[in-house]
N, C-alpha and C positions, 0 to 999 in steps of 0.2 A: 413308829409303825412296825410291826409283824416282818418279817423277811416272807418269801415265798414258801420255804418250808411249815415255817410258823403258820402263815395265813392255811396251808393246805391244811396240817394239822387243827385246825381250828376250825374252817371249813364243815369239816369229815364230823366231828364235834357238836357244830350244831345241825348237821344234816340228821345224825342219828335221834338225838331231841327232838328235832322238829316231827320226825317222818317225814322229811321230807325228800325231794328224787330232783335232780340237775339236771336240766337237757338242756344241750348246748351244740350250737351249729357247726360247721365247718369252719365257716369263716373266723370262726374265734380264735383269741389269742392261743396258743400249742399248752401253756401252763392250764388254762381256765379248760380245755379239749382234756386235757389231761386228769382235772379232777372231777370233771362231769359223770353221769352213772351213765349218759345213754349221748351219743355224739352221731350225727346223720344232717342229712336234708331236711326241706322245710317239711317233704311226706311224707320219710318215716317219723319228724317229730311229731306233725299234728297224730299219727298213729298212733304215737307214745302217749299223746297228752290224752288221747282220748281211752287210753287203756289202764294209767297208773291206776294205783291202789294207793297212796302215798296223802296228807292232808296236806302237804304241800307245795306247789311247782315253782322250782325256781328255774328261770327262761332266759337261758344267755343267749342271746342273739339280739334280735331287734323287736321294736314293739308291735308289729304286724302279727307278732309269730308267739306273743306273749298275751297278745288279745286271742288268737285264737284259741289256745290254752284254756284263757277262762272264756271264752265263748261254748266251747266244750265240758267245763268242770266248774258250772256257775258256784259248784258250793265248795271249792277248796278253795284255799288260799294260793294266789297265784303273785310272783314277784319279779319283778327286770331290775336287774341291777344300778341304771342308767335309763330312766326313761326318759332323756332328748335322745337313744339310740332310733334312730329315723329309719327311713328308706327313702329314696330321692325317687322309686316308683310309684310311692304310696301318696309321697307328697306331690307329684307331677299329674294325681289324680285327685283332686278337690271333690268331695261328694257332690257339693249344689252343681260343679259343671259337667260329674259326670253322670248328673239326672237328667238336664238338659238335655247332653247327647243322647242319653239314652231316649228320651220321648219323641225326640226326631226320627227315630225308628222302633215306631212299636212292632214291628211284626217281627224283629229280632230278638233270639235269646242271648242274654248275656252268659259269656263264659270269661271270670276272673281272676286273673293267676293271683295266684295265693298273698304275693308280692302287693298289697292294696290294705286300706283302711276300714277296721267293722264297720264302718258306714257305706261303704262302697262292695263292700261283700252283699250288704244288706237288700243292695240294689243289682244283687248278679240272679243266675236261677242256677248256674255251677260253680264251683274253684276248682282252679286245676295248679298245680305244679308243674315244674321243667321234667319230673319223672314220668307223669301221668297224662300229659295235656294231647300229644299223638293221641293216645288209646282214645281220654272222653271227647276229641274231636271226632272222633272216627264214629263213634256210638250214638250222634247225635244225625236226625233222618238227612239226608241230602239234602230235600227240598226247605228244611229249613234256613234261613239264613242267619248268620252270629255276627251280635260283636263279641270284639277280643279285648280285652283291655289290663292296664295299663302299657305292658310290654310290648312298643311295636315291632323291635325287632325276632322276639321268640315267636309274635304274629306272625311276622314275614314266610320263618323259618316252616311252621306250622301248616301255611298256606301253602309254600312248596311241599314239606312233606305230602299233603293229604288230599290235596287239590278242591280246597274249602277257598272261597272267595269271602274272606270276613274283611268288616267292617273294623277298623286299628285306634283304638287311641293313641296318641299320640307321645308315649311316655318311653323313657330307659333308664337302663341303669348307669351312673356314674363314673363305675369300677368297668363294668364290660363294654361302657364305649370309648373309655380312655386306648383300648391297645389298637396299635397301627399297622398298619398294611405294612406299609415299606417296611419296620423295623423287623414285623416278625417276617418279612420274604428275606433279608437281611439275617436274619438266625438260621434262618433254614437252609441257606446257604454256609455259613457257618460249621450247622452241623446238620448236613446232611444224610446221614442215619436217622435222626429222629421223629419222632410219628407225632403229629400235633394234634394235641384234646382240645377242643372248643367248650365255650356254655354255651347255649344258646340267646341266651343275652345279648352277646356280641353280636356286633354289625356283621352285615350277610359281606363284607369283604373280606370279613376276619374265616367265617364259616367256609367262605370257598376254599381256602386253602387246608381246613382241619381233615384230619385221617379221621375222625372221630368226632361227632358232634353229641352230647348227652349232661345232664343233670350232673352237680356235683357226685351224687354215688354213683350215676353210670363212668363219669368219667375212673374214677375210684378200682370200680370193678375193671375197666378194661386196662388201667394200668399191671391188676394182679394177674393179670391174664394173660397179658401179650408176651411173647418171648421177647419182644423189645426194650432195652436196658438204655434208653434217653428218649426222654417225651418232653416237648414244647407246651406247656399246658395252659391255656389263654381263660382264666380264671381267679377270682381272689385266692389272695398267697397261704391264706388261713387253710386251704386244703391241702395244700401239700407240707402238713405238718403229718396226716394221715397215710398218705402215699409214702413220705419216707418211711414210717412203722410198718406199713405193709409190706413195703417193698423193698424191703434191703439189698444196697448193691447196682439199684437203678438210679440213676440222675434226670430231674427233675429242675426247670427251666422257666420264669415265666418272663414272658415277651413285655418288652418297656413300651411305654405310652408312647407318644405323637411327639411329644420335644425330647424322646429318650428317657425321662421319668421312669422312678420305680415307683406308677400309682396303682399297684393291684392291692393293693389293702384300702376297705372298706372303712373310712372314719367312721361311718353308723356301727357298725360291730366293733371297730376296737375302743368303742366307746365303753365297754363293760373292761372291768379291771378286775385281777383276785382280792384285791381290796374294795373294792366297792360290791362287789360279791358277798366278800367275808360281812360287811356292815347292814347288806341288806337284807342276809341271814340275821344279823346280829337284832336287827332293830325290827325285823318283818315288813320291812318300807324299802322302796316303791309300789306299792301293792296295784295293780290292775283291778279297774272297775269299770262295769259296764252298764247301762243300761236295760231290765230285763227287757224292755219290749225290744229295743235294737238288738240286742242277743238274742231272740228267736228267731228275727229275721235274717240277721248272720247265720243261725246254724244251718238254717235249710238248704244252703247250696253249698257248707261243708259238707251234712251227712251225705249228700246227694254225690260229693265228689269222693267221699268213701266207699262209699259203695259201689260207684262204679269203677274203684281201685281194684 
């Protein structure tokens, strides 16, 4: 097999052949971040996917984020490296249960974090992202009433923020409910200069004690911003491979799970490798496929959350 340089070299190789454009999340591996053309959140990617010029996307991240790609770009070619790369939100949302739920409150508009299945977008009337989801709750009339789904913790968060009384599915993330209370009161103790960055993902116990609550690029940005030179960062570890490049000279910390564990890396994203990367350029497989009528109905509460971006 290719070493790393070889695979990137090769990589770059057949990107140019292809036409083809890389976008890859935070959470990915620092190598795979490293030879991608465009690296962000889930909403600057869907931004991206919805803007290339390229015939074809290749989607390091998970397969939420590579259907929406081609939800977006029904006529390019669209590729995941790894398509068992999951989301334990997406999967903690069943489309037949969450139509159920759904018709148990018709008079409610669904609002989707991004984080969910094109089946389950299909059945939203918004998507929001951790960047966006304040603002499009804000945007929508008082009197009407939401559910929120799958994330009930960025629900929770949401709800405090904006003083919306939504209706939660009942779903989380794997990675952001693993970190503990006591251990990061126990860091912060530690080191007590430091300023702690939250996702919102995380349990509202974890959020009580953050300096900073925001999306991976909000957390991002206020890292480059702060005169602050040690931040407790309560997020997968895959982003602070960006934060060191930005930030040179600042020290970067992420808090251990509940039995002391380092679980802040997401097995659904490190499920892409620069080898199964390199292969799936190679070969044009795992290709994402979708249904055109389920793909109209998914796009409408993306464009919908574009535009009110």
């Amino acid at each position: 097999m290719l070493n790393v340089s070889n695979l990137e070299q090769e990589i770059n190789r057949l990107k140019h052949r292809m036409n083809a454009v890389i976008l890859g999340h935070y959470y990915q591996d620092s190598e795979i971040q490293d030879v991608a053309d465009f690296v962000g959140d889930s909403l600057q990617l869907s931004q991206k996917a919805a803007a290339v010029s390229a015939e074809v996307i290749v989607f390091c991240g998970v397969l939420f984020m590579a259907e929406t790609a081609k939800i977006l770009n029904p006529q390019k070619l669209v590729l995941l490296p790894d398509m068992a790369a999951g989301c334990s939100l997406a999967d903690g949302c069943p489309a037949e249960l969450f139509r159920l739920f759904r018709e148990r409150h018709p008079d409610h508009i669904v609002v989707s974090y991004i984080n969910c299945s094109a089946e389950v977008k299909a059945l939203s009337d918004v998507i929001c992202t951790s960047s966006n989801a304040e603002n499009i709750i804000r945007q929508i009339p008082a009197e009407q009433p939401i559910i929120f789904a799958p994330d009930q913790h960025l629900g929770r968060y949401l709800i405090k923020k904006t003083g919306r009384d939504m209706k939660l599915w009942p779903g989380s993330c794997i990675v952001h409910e693993q970190f503990s209370e006591r251990n990061l009161v126990k860091l912060k103790e530690r080191h007590p200069a430091a300023i702690v960055l939250a996702h919102p993902e995380c349990a509202e116990a974890i959020l009580r004690h953050a300096d900073y609550v925001g999306s991976t690029t909000g957390i991002l940005k206020y890292a480059q911003t702060s005169p602050a030179t040690e931040f407790i960062v309560a997020t997968e570890s895959g982003l602070l491979h960006q934060m060191e490049k930005a930030c040179p000279g600042k020290t970067f910390i992420v808090p251990p799970g509940e039995s002391g564990c380092s679980c802040s890396e997401c097995p659904h994203m490190k499920r892409n490798t620069m080898e199964k990367l390199y292969l799936c350029m190679r070969d044009r497989t795992p290709e994402i496929t979708i249904n055109e009528e389920l793909r109209l109905r998914a796009l409408h509460p993306i464009e919908r959350m574009l535009q009110m971006s």
